[in-house]
FIMARVO-913304 format. One line per field, with one value per residue (C-alpha): residue number from 1; x, z, y. Coordinates in pm, 1 decimal, always signed. Example, Ala and Ser with C-alpha at 12.3 -4.5 7.8 and 13.67 -1.06 7.14 Angstrom:
pos	[1 / 2] .
px	[+1230.0 / +1367.0] .
pz	[+780.0 / +714.0] .
py	[-450.0 / -106.0] .
***
This chain:
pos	[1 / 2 / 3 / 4 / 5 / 6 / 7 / 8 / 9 / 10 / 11 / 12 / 13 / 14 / 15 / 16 / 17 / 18 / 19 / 20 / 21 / 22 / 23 / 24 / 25 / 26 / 27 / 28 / 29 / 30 / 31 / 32 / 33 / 34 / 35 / 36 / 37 / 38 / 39 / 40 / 41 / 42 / 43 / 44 / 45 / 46 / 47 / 48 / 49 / 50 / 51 / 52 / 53 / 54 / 55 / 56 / 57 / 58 / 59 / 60 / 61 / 62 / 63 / 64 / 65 / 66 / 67 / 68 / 69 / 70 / 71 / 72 / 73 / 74 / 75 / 76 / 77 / 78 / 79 / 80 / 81 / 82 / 83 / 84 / 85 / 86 / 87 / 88 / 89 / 90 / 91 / 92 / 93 / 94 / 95 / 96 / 97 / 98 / 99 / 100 / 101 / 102 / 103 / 104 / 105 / 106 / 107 / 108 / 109 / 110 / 111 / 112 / 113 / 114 / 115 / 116 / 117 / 118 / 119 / 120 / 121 / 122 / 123 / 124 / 125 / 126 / 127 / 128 / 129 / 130 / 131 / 132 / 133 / 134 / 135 / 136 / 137 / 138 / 139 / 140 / 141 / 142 / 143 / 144 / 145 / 146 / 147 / 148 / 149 / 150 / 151 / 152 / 153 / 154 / 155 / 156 / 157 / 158 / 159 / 160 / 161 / 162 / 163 / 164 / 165 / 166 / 167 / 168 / 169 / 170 / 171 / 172 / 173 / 174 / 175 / 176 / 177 / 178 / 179 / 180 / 181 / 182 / 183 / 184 / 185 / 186 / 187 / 188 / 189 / 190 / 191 / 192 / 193 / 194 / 195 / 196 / 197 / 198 / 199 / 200 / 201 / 202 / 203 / 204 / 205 / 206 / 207 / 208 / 209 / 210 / 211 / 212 / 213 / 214 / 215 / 216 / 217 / 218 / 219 / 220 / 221] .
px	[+0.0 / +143.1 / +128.7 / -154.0 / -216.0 / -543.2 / -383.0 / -62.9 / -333.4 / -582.6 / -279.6 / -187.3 / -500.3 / -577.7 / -531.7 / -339.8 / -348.6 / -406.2 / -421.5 / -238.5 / -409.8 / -453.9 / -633.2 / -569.9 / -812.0 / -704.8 / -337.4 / -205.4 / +179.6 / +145.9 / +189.5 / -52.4 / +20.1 / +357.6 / +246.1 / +88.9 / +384.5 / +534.1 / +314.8 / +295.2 / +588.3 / +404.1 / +148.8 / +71.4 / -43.7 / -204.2 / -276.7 / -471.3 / -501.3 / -663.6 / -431.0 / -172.2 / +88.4 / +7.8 / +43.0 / +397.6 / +495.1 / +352.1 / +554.9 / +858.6 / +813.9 / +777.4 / +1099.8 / +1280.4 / +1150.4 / +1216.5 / +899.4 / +917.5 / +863.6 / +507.8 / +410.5 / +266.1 / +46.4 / -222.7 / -320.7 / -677.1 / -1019.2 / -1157.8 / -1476.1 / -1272.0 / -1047.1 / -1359.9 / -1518.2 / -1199.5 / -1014.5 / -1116.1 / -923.3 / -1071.5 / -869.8 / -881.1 / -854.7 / -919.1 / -845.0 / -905.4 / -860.2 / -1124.7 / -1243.6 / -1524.3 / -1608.4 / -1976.7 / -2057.1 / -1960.5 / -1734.3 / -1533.7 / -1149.4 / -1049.1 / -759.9 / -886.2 / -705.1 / -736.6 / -1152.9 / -1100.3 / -902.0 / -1133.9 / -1466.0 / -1614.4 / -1629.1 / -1498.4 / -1547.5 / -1888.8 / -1955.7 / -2207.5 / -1927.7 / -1708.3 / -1926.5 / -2060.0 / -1675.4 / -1575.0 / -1866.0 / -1769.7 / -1381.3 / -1395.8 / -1357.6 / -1559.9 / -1414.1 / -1209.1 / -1268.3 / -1302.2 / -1075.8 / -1232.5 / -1138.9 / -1444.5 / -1508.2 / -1759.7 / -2106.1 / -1958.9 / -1906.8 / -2241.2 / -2395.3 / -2141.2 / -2212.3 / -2618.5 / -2533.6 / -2264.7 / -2581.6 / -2718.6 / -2458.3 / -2441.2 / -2141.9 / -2164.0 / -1994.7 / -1767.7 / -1530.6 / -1558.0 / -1271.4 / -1387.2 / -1035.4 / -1068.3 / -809.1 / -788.0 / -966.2 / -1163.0 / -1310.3 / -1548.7 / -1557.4 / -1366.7 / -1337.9 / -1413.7 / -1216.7 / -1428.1 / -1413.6 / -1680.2 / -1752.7 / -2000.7 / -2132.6 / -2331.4 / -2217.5 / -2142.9 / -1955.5 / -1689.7 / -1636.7 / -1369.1 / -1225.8 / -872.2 / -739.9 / -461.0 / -325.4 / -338.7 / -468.2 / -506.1 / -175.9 / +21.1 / +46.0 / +158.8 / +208.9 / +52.2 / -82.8 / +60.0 / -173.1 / -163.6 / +217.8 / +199.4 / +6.2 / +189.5 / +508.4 / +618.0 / +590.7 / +717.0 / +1075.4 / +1041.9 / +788.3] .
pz	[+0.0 / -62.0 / +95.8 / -27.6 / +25.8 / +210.7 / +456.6 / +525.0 / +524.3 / +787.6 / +1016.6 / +940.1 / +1027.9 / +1302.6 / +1683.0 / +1930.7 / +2211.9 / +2554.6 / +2342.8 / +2586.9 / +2368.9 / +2002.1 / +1779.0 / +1378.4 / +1207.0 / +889.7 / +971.4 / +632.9 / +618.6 / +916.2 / +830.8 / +1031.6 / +1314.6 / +1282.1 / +1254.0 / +1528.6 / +1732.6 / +1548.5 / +1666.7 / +2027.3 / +2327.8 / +2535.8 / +2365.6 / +2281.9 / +1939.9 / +1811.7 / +1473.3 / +1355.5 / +1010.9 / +871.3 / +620.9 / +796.8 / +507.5 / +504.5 / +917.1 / +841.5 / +689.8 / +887.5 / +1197.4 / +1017.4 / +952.4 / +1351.1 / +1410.6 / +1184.5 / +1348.6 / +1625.2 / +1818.1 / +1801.8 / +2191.4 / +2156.9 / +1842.9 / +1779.1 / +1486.4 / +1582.0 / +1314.5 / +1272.8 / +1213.5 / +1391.2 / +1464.8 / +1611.7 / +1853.2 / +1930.4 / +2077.2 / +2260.9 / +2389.5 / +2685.8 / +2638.6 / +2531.0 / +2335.5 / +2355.6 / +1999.2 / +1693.1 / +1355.1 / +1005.4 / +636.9 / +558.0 / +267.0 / +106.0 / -233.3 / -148.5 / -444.3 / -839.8 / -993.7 / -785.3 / -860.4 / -964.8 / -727.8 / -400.0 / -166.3 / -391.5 / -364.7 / +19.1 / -14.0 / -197.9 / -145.2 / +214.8 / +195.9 / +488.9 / +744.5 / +655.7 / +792.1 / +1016.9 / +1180.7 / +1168.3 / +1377.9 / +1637.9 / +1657.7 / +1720.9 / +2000.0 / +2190.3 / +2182.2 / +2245.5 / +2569.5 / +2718.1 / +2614.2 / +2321.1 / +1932.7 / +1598.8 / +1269.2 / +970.4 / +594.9 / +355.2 / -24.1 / +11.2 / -59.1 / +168.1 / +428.8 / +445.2 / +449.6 / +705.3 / +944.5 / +935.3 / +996.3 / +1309.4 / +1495.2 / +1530.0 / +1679.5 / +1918.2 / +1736.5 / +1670.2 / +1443.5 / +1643.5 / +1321.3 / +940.2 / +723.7 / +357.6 / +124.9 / -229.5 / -440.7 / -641.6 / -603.4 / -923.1 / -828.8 / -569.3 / -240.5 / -286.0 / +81.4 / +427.2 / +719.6 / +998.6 / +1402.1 / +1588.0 / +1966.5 / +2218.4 / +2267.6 / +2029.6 / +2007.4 / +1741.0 / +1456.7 / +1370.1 / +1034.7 / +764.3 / +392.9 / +285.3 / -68.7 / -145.2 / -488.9 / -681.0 / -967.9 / -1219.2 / -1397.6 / -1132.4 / -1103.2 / -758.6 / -660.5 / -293.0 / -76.7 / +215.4 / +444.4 / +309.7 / +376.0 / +685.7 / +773.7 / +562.6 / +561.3 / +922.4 / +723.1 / +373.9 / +264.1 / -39.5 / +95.8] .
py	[+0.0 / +347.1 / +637.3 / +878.2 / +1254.0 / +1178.8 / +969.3 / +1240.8 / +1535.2 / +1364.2 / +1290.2 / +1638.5 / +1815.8 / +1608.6 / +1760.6 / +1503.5 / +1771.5 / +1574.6 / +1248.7 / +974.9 / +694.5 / +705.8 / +365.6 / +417.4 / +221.7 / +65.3 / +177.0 / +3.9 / +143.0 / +281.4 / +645.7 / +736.2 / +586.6 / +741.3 / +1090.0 / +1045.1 / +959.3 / +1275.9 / +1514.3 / +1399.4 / +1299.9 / +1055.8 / +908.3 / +591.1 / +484.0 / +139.7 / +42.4 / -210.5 / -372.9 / -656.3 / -758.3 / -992.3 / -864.6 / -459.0 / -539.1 / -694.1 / -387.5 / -120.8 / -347.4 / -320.8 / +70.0 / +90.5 / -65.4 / +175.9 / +477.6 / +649.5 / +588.3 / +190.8 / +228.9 / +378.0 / +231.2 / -108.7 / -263.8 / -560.1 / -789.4 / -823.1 / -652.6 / -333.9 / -508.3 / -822.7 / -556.1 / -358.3 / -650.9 / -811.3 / -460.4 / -296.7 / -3.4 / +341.8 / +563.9 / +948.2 / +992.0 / +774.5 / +820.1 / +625.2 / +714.9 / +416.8 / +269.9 / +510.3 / +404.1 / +171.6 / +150.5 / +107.7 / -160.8 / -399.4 / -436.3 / -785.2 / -708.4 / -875.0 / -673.1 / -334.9 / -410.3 / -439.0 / -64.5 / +101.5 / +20.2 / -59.6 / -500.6 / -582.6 / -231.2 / -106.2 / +273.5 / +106.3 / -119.9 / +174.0 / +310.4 / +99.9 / +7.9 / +368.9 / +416.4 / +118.3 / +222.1 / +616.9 / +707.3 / +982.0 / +1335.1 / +1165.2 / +1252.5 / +1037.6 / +1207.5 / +1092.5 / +1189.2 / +1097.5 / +1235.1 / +1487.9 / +1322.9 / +1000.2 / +1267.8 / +1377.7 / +1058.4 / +1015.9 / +1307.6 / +1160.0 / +810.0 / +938.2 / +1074.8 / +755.3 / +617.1 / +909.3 / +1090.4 / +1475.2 / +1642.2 / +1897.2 / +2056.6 / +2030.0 / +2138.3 / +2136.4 / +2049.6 / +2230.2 / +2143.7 / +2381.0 / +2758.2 / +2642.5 / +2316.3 / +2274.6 / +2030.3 / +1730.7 / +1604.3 / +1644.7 / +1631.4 / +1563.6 / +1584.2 / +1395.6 / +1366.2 / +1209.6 / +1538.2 / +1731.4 / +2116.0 / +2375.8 / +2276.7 / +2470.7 / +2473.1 / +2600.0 / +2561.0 / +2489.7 / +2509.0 / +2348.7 / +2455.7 / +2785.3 / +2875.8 / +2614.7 / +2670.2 / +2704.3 / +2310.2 / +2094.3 / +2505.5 / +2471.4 / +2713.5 / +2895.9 / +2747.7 / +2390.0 / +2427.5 / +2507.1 / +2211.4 / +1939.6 / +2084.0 / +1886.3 / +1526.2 / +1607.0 / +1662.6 / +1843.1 / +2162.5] .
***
């Protein structure tokens, strides 16, 4: 699995502050679960991945880093460790598989990537309610008409959206994702836009403020 921009921008975006125990869903490579360490001294962060052989990797990556002490990677699904763990995590975070519908890839484990086979948002869910711990917060990164299907499924499950960050990619396209905050507590959603390249002919030229955000876990910014 490689590294994608959704995956780097989510961990980006996403606020660790007071976060002693972090979950990444679906941790693949583990870049996630890295930036995570990154961005915080104490914390401890657990990924967990369903494929035995993207776990395998993402262990390796651990062991090469720097934060192999508060890192670890668990083999198996999110609805198996919801059901087994007792822990609860202040903060959890997943770039999940969003395409429900359409044509299936004849790639097995591409199909399990892309489109939601084996985590359904409904799992997702009621795995993410059981595992949350009081005051924590979910991260999600969704395409924008998954996100809003999203945000009306979450209240079900008694997650409230809490901030919205609507990612333009360029200033002349419209919505293309959302970066979402949920908690256990339903209040005011704060919400803003980023844009992350300039005009349309100014190619892979980014934005000040998408710089600012990326720029810790890139070389080349």
């Amino acid at each position: 699995m490689k590294v994608n921009t959704d995956g780097v921008l989510l961990g980006a975006w996403s606020d660790t502050t007071h976060k002693n125990l972090i979950l990444d869903i679906g941790t693949g490579t583990g870049v996630i679960a890295l930036m995570m360490a990154q961005k915080t001294t104490n914390s401890t962060i657990i990924g967990v991945e369903i494929d035995p052989l993207a776990c395998q990797q993402a262990s390796e990556n651990i062991e090469n880093s720097r934060f192999s002490d508060r890192v670890r990677c668990i083999s198996t699904s999110i609805q198996e460790f919801s059901n087994t763990s007792d822990l609860r995590f202040d903060l959890i975070i997943t770039n999940p598989p969003f395409f429900s519908g359409g044509t299936f890839s004849s790639n097995e484990n591409r199909a399990n990537v892309r489109h939601t086979i084996k985590l359904s948002h409904t799992d997702l869910l009621m795995s993410v309610k059981k595992l949350l711990s009081h005051d924590g917060h979910f991260d999600i990164i969704l395409p924008y008409i998954e996100g809003l299907r999203f945000i009306e499924m979450a209240g079900a499950y008694d997650l409230y959206l809490q901030n919205q960050t609507n990612l333009i990619t360029r200033p002349e396209n419209g919505v293309e994702r959302l970066l979402m905050r949920f908690g256990k507590f339903p209040q005011n959603c704060v919400e803003n836009t980023l844009t992350a390249q300039l005009k349309h002919h100014q190619v892979n030229e980014y934005t000040e403020e998408y710089q600012a955000l990326v720029k810790p876990f890139y070389t080349f910014l």
